[in-house]
C-alpha angles and dihedrals in degrees: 000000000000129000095250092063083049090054084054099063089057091067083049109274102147117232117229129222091264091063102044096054083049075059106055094046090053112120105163103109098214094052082049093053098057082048091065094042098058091037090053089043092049087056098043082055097037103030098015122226097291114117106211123220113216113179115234115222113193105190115165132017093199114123143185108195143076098222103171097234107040139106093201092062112129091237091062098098090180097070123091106230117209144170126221109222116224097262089047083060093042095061095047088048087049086048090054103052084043087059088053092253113165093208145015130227122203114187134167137156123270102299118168081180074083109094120211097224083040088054102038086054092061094049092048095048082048096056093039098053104031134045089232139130111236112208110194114214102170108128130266108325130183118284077242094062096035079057094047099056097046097056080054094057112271110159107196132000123209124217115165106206083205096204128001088218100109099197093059095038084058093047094044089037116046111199117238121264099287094346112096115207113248112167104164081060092059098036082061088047086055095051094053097044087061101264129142094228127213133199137153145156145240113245109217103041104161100258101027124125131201093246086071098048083059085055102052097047083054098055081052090061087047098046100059088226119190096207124019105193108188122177143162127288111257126164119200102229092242093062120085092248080054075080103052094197082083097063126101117275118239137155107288095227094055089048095113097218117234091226122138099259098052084052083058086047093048095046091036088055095040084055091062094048098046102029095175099045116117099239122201120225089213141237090226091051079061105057093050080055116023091172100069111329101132095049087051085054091046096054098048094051120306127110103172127088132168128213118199120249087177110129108248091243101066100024080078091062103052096084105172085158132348130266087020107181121253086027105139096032130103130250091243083047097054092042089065102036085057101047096048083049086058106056105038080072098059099256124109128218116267133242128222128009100319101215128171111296103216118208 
């Protein structure tokens, strides 16, 4: 595909799968440089040029399920599991509006030790003592307790999908004992209770292939999502995937690599095709590159980033995956160092809540 076509998108031709996976393949700097550029000037007409801040509350490790690539798997007997209690939470939510965050995000593993009245207590104390947005990223939770939190005042939910590619979802992803994983479904439940609804996927899983990269952008692009968060592949070593004689075999040379640059190509190319979607520079993408990897992210799509408002006690403990970047800093600290970040590449740090602005 040649540039021109590319410049046309930016005026709102939309690309198909074919080019996009043109795209990812792509290896020539200076066509990927004019990559980043119209995917950095599709976010500056369709998201404008704020970053928004959106706190990071990691409040309990406990997990039921056996994901291939994941430190908080229930089968992982070295990690230290915890709870926050809700005044733990409320001070991190009262940190966050005094920070100047726009949202919370209260994530966890899949914890059925969660209650839904519990939760839907410390939505609703959130909402009533603070002006901020409360986005929800606990699992995949009943229709009930989706319904539930919303009712209490939930804002947005995050599910990353994680591959399209149904065969390796199910290999990374077990289902649960009689409950099969679904989580288009739920990503479409989300939708019609009145979330903005979030999803993404990892880039590098052992066994994927690039032509399943093209299709997952293009079930972005299907699914109307309000935020699209893509980040590197890392397994934590006491995972199954940390052994990657268990991964599914494929061709090398249609192994799409979890490096840095093909993460740029993903969120450049998931700008293009959702123009409007909040987009997260990771904290994953960070921790490949801890010099300037999220500002990299930020100028080739993405407008989103999260500081994290986990006590340093227990942000230790939530070991997706090892050496995660920002680990050992405080809340107050990673407030500043962001910030600063921001703003030596020409972008300022966003007010509100920051939902999706819709055309």
């Amino acid at each position: 595909m040649d540039t021109g076509a590319l410049r046309k998108t930016a005026t709102d031709t939309p690309l198909d799968r074919a080019a996009i996976l043109t795209w990812l393949r792509e290896d020539d700097p200076s066509r990927l440089a004019e990559l980043w550029r119209v995917a950095d000037e599709t976010r500056r007409r369709h998201v404008g040029n704020e970053v928004h801040l959106r706190g990071l509350i990691e409040f309990s490790n406990y997990c039921v399920r056996a994901c291939g690539y994941c430190g908080l798997r229930a089968a992982n007997r070295e990690i230290e599991r915890y709870r926050m209690s809700l005044d733990e939470i409320l001070d991190c939510a009262r940190k966050a509006e005094e920070y100047g965050y726009g949202t919370v995000v209260l994530q966890s593993g899949e914890d059925y030790g969660i209650h839904t009245d519990w939760m839907a207590d410390v939505v609703a104390r959130i909402k009533g003592e603070t002006g901020l947005a409360v986005t929800l990223s606990l699992g995949e939770r009943p229709d009930a307790d989706l319904e539930v939190w919303r009712s209490a005042g939930a804002d947005r939910y995050l599910l990353r999908f994680e591959t399209s590619d149904d065969e390796l979802y199910r290999l990374i992803h077990p289902d649960l004992p009689g409950r099969r994983s679904d989580r288009f479904a739920i990503l479409r439940t989300l939708s019609r209770l009145g979330y903005e609804p979030g999803s993404g996927i990892m880039v590098g899983i052992p066994g994927q292939t690039w032509a399943s990269v093209a299709d997952d952008i293009d079930a972005f692009r299907d699914l109307d999502l309000d935020m699209i968060g893509v980040g590197p592949y890392i397994a934590h070593p006491a995972t199954p995937l940390g052994d990657l004689s268990w991964a599914r075999r494929i061709a090398p040379d249609e192994q799409i690599p979890s490096d840095e640059l093909t993460v740029y190509k993903v969120v450049a190319l998931t700008r293009l095709v959702c123009p409007e979607a909040n987009i997260p520079s990771t904290t994953a993408l960070a921790t490949i590159n801890k010099i300037d990897g999220r500002e990299l992210g930020l100028q080739r799509g993405a407008n989103i980033v999260m500081p994290n408002l986990t006590p340093p006690e227990y942000r230790l403990r939530y070991e997706i995956y090892p050496d995660k970047a920002c680990v050992n800093e405080t809340a107050e600290m990673c407030r500043g160092c962001l910030q600063g970040r921001i703003e030596a590449i020409g972008r300022e740090v966003g007010s509100g809540p920051g939902g999706r602005r819709r055309a």
